[in-house]
C-alpha positions in Angstrom: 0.0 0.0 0.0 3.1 2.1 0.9 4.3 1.6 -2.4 1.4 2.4 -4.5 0.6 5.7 -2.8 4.6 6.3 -3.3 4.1 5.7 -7.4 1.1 7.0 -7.0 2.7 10.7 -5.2 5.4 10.3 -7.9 3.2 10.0 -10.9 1.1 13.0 -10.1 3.7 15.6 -9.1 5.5 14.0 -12.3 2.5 14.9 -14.5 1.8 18.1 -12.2 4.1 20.6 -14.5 2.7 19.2 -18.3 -1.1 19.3 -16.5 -0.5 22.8 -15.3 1.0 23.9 -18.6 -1.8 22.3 -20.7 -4.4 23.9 -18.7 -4.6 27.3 -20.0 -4.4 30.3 -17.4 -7.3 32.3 -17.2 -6.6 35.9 -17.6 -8.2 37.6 -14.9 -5.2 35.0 -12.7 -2.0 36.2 -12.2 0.8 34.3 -13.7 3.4 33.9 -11.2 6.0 35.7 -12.2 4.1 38.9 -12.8 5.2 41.9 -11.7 2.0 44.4 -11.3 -1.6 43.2 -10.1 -4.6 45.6 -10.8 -6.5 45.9 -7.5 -9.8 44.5 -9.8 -8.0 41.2 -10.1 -6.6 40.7 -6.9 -10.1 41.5 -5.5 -11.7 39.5 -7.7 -9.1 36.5 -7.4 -8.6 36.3 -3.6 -12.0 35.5 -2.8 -12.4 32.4 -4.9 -9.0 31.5 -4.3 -10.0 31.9 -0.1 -13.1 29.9 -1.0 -11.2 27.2 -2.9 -8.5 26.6 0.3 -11.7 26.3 2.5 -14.2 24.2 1.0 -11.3 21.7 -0.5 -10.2 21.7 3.3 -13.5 20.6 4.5 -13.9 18.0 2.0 -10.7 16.8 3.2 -12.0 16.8 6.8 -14.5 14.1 5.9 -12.0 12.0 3.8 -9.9 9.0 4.7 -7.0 10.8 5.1 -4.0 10.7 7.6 -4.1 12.4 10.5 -1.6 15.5 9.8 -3.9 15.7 6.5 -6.9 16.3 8.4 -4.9 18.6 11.0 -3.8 21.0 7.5 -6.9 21.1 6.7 -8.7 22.3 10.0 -5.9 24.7 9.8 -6.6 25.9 6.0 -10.2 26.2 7.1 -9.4 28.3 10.5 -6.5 30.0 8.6 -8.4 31.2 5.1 -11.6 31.7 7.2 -9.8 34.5 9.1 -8.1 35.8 5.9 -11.4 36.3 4.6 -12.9 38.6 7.8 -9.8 40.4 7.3 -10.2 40.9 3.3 -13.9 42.1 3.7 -12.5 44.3 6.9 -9.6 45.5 4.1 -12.5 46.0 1.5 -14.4 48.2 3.5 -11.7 50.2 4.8 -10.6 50.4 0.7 -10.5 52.7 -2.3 -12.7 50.7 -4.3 -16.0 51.8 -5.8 -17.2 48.5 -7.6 -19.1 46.2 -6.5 -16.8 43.8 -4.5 -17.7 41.5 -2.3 -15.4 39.2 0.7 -17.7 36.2 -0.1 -17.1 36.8 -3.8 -18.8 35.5 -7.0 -18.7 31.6 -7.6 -15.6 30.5 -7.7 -13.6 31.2 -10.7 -13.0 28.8 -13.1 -9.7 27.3 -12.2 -10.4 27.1 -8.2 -14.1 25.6 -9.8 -12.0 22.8 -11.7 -9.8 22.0 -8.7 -13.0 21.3 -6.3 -13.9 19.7 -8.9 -10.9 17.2 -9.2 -11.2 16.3 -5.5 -15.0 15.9 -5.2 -15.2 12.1 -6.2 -11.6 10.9 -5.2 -11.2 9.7 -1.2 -8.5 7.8 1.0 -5.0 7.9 -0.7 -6.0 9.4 -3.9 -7.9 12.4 -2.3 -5.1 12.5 -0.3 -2.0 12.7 -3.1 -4.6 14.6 -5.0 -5.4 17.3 -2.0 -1.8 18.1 -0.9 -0.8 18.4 -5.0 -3.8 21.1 -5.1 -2.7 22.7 -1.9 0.6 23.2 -3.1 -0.3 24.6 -6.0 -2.8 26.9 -4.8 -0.6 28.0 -2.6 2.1 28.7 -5.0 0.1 30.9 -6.9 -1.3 33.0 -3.6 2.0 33.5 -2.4 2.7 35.4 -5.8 -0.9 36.9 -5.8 0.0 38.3 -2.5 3.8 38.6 -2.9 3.1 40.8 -5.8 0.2 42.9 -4.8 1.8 43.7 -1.5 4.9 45.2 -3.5 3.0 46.9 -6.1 -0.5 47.0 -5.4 -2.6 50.2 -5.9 -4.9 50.1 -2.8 -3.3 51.8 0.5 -5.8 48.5 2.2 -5.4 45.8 0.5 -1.9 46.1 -0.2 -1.5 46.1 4.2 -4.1 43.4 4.1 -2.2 41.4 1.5 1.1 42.2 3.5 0.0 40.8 7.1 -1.7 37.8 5.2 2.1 36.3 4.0 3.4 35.3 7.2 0.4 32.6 6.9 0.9 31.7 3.3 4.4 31.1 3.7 3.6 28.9 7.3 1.4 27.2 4.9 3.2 26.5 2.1 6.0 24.7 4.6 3.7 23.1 6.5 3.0 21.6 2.8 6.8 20.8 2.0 6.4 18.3 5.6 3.4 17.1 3.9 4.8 16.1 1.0 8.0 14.7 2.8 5.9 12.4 5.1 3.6 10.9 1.8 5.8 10.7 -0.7 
């Protein structure tokens, strides 16, 4: 069983990169190595993206999963909950004048499809799956955020986006442990 999650960790963070290049990036989500976010994206992306780390998180809460698994996830959804009372806190104290929202619309597209993904998958596959996703996602908030607090228009969210990356960057190496111990 070891074995077969081992091949099976291996063949998906194998595949990860030609996946991720296949899949076309929307436009409205920052490629990584971006230098400028527009305060309309990164108020548009940071909600789905939020919504994305919480609801895969709670799926993973009700998943066979190991233990430190399940223990990321109650933190993703304790963690990204807070993020999002402080982004609607940010938003109000904000420049903007559209119609933005904490909560957000749906999720976008890409956060959609990696719900999706996980939805149907449980015990080691939800598992490899989940921490492949989380790494990912995480990846791409840390340069959301990275960015936007460097260059971002909005006195509010660029502070918001600023005390947010001590949390991302906790996250993304509780992930790195997570990957050591199921790989």
């Amino acid at each position: 069983m070891k074995t077969n999650l081992t091949l099976a960790m291996v063949a998906l963070l194998a595949s990860a990169p030609a996946a991720l290049a296949q899949s076309a990036t929307p436009a409205d989500i920052p490629a990584v190595g971006q230098t400028k976010i527009d305060t309309e994206t990164f108020s548009r992306t940071v909600p789905s993206a939020n919504r994305f780390e919480i609801e895969s998180s709670k799926l993973a809460e009700q998943k066979n999963v190991a233990a430190d698994v399940k223990d990321f996830a109650s933190l993703m959804v304790r963690d990204h909950t807070k993020a999002g009372e402080d982004f609607k806190a940010a938003l109000e104290q904000s420049q903007i004048t559209a119609s933005v929202t904490a909560s957000g619309p749906a999720l976008l597209p890409k956060d959609q499809a990696m719900l999706d993904q996980l939805k149907n998958l449980d015990g080691d596959e939800f598992q490899a799956k989940f921490i492949l996703l989380q790494t990912e996602a995480h990846k791409q908030a840390l340069a959301l955020f990275s960015t936007y607090a460097q260059s971002g228009e909005d006195p509010a969210l660029k502070e918001f986006a600023k005390k947010t990356l001590p949390t991302l960057r906790m996250h993304e190496e509780r992930l790195k442990d997570l990957v050591a111990a199921h790989s």
